[in-house]
N, C-alpha and C positions, 0 to 999 in steps of 0.2 A: 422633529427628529431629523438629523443630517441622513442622506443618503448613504453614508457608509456605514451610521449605525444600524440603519434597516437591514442594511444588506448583514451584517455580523450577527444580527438579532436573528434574519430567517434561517442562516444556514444550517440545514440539517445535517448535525454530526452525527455519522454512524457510531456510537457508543456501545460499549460492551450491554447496556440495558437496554438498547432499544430494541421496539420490534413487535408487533405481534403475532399467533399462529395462524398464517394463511396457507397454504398449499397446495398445489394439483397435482393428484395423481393420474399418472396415464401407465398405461401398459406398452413395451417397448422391445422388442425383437429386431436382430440381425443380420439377415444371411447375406451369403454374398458367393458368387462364383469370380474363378479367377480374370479377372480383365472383361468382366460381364457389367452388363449395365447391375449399379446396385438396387437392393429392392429392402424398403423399408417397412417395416411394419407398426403400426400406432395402434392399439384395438385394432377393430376392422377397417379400418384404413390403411390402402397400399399404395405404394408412390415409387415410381421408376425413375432412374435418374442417366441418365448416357452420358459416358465421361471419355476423358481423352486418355489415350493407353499407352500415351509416349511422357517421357519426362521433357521433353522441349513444350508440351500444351501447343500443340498445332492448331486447336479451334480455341473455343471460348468456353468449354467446357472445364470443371474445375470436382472431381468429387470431392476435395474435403477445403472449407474455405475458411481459414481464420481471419477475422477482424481485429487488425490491432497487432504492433509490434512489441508490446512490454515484456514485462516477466512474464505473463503466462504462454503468449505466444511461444516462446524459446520452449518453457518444460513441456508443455502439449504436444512439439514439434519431436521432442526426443522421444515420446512414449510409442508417435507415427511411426519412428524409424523403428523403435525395439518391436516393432509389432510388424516391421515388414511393409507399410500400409502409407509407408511416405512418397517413393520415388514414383516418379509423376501423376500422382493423385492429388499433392498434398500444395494449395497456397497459400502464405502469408499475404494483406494487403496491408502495407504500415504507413504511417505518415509520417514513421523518421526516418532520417538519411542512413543508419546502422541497422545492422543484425541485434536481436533482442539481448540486452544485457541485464544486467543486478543493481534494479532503478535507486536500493538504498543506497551505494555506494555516494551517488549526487550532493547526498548531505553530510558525508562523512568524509571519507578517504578524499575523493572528489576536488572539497573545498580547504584539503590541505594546504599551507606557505607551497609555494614554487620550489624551494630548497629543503621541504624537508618529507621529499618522496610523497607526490600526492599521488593517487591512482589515476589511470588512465584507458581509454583503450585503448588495446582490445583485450586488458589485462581483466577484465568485468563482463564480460559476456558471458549469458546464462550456458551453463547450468555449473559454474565454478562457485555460486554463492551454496550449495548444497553439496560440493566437492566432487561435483561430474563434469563433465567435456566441456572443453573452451567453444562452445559453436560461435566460432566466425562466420563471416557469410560464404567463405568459402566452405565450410561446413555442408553448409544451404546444398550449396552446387552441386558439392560431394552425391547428397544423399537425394538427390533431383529434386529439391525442394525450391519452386520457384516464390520468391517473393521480390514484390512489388515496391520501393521502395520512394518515400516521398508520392504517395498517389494513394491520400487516404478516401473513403467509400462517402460519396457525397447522396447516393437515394439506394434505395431497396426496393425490392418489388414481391411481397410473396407469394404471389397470382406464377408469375414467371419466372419463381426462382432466379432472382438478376440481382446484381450487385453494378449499380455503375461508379467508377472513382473520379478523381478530378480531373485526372488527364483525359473522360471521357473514356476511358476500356469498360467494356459491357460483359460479365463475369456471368457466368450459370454454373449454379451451385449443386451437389447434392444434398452433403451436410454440411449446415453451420454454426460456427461456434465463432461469437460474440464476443472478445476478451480486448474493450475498449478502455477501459480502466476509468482513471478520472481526468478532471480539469482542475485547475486551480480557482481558486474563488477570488474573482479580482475588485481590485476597486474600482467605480466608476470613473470613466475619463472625466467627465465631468469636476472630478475630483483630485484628477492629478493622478489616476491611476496607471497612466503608459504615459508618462514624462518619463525623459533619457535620466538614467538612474535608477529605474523602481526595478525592483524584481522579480518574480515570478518561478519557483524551480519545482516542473515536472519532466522535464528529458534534459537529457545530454547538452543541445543546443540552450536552453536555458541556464545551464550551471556553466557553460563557458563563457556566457555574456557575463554571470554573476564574479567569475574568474578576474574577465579583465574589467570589471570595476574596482575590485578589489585591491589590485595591482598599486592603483595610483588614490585608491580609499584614503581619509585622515579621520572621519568621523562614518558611524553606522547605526540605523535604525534599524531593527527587527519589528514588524509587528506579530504579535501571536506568540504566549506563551507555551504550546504546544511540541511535537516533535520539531518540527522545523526550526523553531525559535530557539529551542537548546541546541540541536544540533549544528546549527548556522554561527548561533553567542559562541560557542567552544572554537568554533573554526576562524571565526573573526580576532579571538584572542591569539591564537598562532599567528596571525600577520599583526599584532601589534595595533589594534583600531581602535579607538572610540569607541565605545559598544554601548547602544542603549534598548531593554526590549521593552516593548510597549503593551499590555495587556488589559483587558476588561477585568479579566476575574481577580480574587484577590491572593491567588498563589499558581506556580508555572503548575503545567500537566492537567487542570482542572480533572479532566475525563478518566485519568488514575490514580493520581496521586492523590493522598488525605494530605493536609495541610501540616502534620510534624514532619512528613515525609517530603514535600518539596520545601520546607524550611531549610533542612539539610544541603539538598541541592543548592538551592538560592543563597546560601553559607558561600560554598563552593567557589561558586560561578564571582562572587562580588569578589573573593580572597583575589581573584584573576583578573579584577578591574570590569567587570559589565557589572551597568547599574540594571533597575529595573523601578518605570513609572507603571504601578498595581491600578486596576479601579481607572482607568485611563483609555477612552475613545475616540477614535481618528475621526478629524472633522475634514482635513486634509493634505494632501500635500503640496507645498509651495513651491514655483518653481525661482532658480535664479535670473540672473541676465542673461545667462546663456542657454538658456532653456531646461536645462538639468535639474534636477531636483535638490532643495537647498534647507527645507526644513517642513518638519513635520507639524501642523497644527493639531490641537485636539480641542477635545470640545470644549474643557477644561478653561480652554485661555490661554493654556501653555504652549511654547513653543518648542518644540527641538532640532539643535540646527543637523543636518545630515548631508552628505555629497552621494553617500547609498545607501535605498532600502529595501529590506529585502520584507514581501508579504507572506508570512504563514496562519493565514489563518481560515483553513480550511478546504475542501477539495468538494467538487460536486460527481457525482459518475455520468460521465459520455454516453448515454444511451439516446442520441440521436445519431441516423435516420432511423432507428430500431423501435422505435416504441410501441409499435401497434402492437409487437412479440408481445407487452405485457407488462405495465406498469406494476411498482410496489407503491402506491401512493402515502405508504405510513413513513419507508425508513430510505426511498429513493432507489433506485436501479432496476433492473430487469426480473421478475417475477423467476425461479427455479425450480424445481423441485432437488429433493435428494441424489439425481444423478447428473442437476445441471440441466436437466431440458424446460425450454418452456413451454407454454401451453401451444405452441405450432409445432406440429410435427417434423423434426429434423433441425432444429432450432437452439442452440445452447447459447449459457448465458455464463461464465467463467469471473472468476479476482476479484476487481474493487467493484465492478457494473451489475454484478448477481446478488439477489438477495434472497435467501436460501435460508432454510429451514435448520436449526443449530440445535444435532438431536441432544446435545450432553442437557442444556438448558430447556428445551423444549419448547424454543420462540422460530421467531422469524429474524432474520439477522443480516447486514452486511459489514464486510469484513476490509477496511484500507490497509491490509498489509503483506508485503512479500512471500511469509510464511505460507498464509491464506493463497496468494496467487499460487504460488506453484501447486500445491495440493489439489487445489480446484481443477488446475489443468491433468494432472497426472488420475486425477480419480474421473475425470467428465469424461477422457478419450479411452480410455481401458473400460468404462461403460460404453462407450459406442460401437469398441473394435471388439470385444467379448462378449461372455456370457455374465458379466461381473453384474452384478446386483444390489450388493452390500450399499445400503446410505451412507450420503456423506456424515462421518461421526467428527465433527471437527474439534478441536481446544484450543480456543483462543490462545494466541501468545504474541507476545512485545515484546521487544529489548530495545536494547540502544548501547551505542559503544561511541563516544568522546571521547577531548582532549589524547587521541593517541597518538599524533603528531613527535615526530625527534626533538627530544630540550622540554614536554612538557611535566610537570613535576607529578601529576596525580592522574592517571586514568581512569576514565568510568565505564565501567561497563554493567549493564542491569540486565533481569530479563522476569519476566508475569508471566503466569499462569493460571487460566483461570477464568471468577466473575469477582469485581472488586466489589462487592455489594456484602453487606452485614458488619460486626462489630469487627473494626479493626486492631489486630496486636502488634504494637513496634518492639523491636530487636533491635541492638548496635548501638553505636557509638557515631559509624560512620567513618571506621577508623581501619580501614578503610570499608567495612562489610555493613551493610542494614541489612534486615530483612521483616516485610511486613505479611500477617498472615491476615484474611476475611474470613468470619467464622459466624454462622449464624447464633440463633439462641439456643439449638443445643449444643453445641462444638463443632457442629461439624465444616469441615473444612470448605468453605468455596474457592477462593484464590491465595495464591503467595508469590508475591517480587520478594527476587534477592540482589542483591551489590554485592558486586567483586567477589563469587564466590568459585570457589575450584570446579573443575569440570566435571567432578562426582557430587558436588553442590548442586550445579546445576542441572543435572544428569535427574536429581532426585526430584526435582517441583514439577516435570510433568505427570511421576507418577501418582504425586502427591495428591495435586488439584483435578485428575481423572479418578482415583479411585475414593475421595471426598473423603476420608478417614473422617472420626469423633475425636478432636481433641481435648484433651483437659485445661478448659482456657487458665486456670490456677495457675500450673506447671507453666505455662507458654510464659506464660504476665511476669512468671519470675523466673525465667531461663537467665542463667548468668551471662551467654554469649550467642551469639548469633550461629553457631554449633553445636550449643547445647540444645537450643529452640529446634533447631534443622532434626536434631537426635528424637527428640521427642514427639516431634511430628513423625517422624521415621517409625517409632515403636508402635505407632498409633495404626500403623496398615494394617 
């Protein structure tokens, strides 16, 4: 077995089914006097922390210290300020050169043509994806929030509450919150996996490298049939590429889509010129004369010629130097409970890097996506700076929004809710609306994706898939329209 299929074979994808119930409880109190040292309380254990009471940080003192500049850093950072509990208390340490923005735009808007309005920033800084404040870093400033920019945290210490980063600054914490996200799952060098050409898109800096290859692209490889792989195929057909996506499994989306439902898509995407080789594993990739990347082998025998490829196939969570906090050894990242802490006292674990307790389903669970990020931050820091209590009650949900580019003939826009697990009922035509519902053996409802559906369509599937209505799968099986189905499900709450 080649080194890349090992590598595809072990990655652990956090899937809607994975997981099982582990979880620690601890008991968690929080007082605090104003501009006082803070005093925590864990059960009978108390721990004092001595902070600095200026927003310049005159010492190395830090009371509240986020790890990690993504999505949830930004919404964690707004909840500090609406709580009073930001200016100089509060750090970001990030290891990208920007203020926290809204990481889907990367795959989307992002990888628009040049000419036909792609986004940009600082048009994408959090918290504009959920229709709240543009925090630029002058935000930061605003609100004395100092963060550290380019100088991500290379050891920990929780003996000494210490955070050291690359530049060597030596950080003392009082509370910390972990919101590292993920990495990309790469190929081995060995394999031709950082030859000029491949590409990789988890920040900013990575989707501009992807930019200017794209620029002067003629031919393009996608590996991974996944979000990245559609999202990426749609943006490649805006600049007019070669498009080819490469996948093991034997239809895109594996992890939600049933296979009449990405038939559809795969419809779609061909009508727009991307092919797709199914059943098909990277053996590697070749470089040309000029060191660039020139075609993709696989194991097959086959070749494909490409000048860029882009890798989506898969993401791991960043939980190093962090790991003593508490491994999930089942479904990967940082061990949670219900409000985010982990088993160390003063210790959270936030977004794609937590793996957290999912009360609707009653597992253990983590979660790769923006929705999940912000929540996790806006409900972990209102348990810390309050009395709040309430468990995270989360509902999974997906979308995806393509082809939205100027000049393009059909937009996509989807969105899940839900568990896609039991018999599946398809809706539509596709014309432009599907809709698929997950319904156990007796009706009752677990998940439902829709396409292309009005904002009171969509409005209706979260309440849908939270309150699990008994449908009559008869009536579903023969709704005349993807409206009628939507009605029926509606009657059924």
């Amino acid at each position: 077995m080649s080194s890349v299929r090992r590598l595809m074979a072990t990655m652990n994808h956090s899937g809607l089914k994975s997981g099982v119930s582990l979880w620690c409880r601890q008991s968690f109190s929080l007082r605090r006097a104003t501009r006082a040292p803070l005093a925590v309380s864990y059960g009978g254990f108390r721990r004092f922390s001595v902070v600095s009471s200026s927003s310049g940080f005159s010492n190395d003192n830090r009371e509240f210290v986020i790890v990690g500049g993504g999505n949830s850093a930004g919404y964690a950072a707004r909840v500090f300020v609406e709580h009073g509990m930001a200016d100089g208390r509060l750090c970001i340490v990030s290891k990208e050169a920007v203020a926290p923005y809204e990481r889907p735009a990367l795959t989307k808007g992002y990888l628009f043509p040049l000419d036909k309005k792609p986004a940009r920033l600082p048009g994408f800084h959090t918290c504009v994806g959920s229709g709240g404040e543009r925090q630029t870093s002058e935000w930061y400033k605003e609100h004395g929030i100092e963060v550290l920019y380019e100088d991500p945290v290379t050891a920990f210490d929780i003996q000494t509450q210490t955070l050291t980063t690359s530049s060597g600054k030596l950080l003392k914490y009082g509370s910390l919150i972990i919101s590292t996200g993920c990495t990309a799952a790469r190929i081995p060098e060995k394999s031709g996996g950082n030859l000029l050409g491949v590409h990789y898109i988890r920040d900013v800096a990575d989707a501009d490298s992807l930019v200017s290859s794209l620029e002067s692209a003629k031919k393009v490889a996608i590996i991974g049939g996944g979000y990245v792989g559609m999202e990426v195929a749609a943006a490649a057909v805006g600049w007019k590429l070669d498009t080819t996506v490469i996948f093991p499994e034997d239809h895109l989306m594996p992890r939600l889509f049933t296979p009449p439902m990405a038939l559809k898509y795969e419809e779609l995407y061909k009508e727009n010129g991307v092919k797709f080789l199914k059943g098909e594993r990277i053996e590697r990739f070749e470089a040309g004369p000029d060191g660039r990347v020139a075609a993709v082998k696989l194991e097959s025998g086959h070749s494909v010629e490409a000048d860029t490829v882009i890798v989506g196939i898969g993401a791991k969570p960043a939980v190093s130097p962090f790991e003593v906090v508490g491994l999930n050894s089942a479904i990967g990242g940082l061990q949670v409970d219900s409000q985010f802490r982990t088993r160390v006292p003063g210790i959270f674990a936030i977004g794609d890097v937590a793996a957290f307790p999912l009360k609707i389903y009653d597992r253990m669970t983590r979660v790769e996506h923006v929705d999940h990020a912000r929540k996790s931050a806006e409900h972990c820091v209102r348990a810390l700076l309050s009395a709040h209590t309430q468990p995270y009650d989360y509902l999974p949900y997906f979308y995806s929004r393509v082809f939205e580019y100027e000049g393009s003939a059909r937009k996509v826009w989807w969105q899940f809710f839900g568990d896609n697990v039991g018999h599946a009922v398809h809706v539509g035509n596709f014309d432009p609306k599907i809709a698929t519902f997950w319904l156990d053996d007796t009706g009752r409802l677990n998940g439902v994706f829709l396409e292309s559906g009005s904002p009171e369509e969509f409005q209706l599937l979260p309440k849908l898939a939270r309150a699990r209505p008994v449908i009559d799968i008869a009536k579903l099986q023969s709704a005349s329209s993807v409206e009628a189905a939507l009605e029926i499900a509606r009657s059924a709450l």
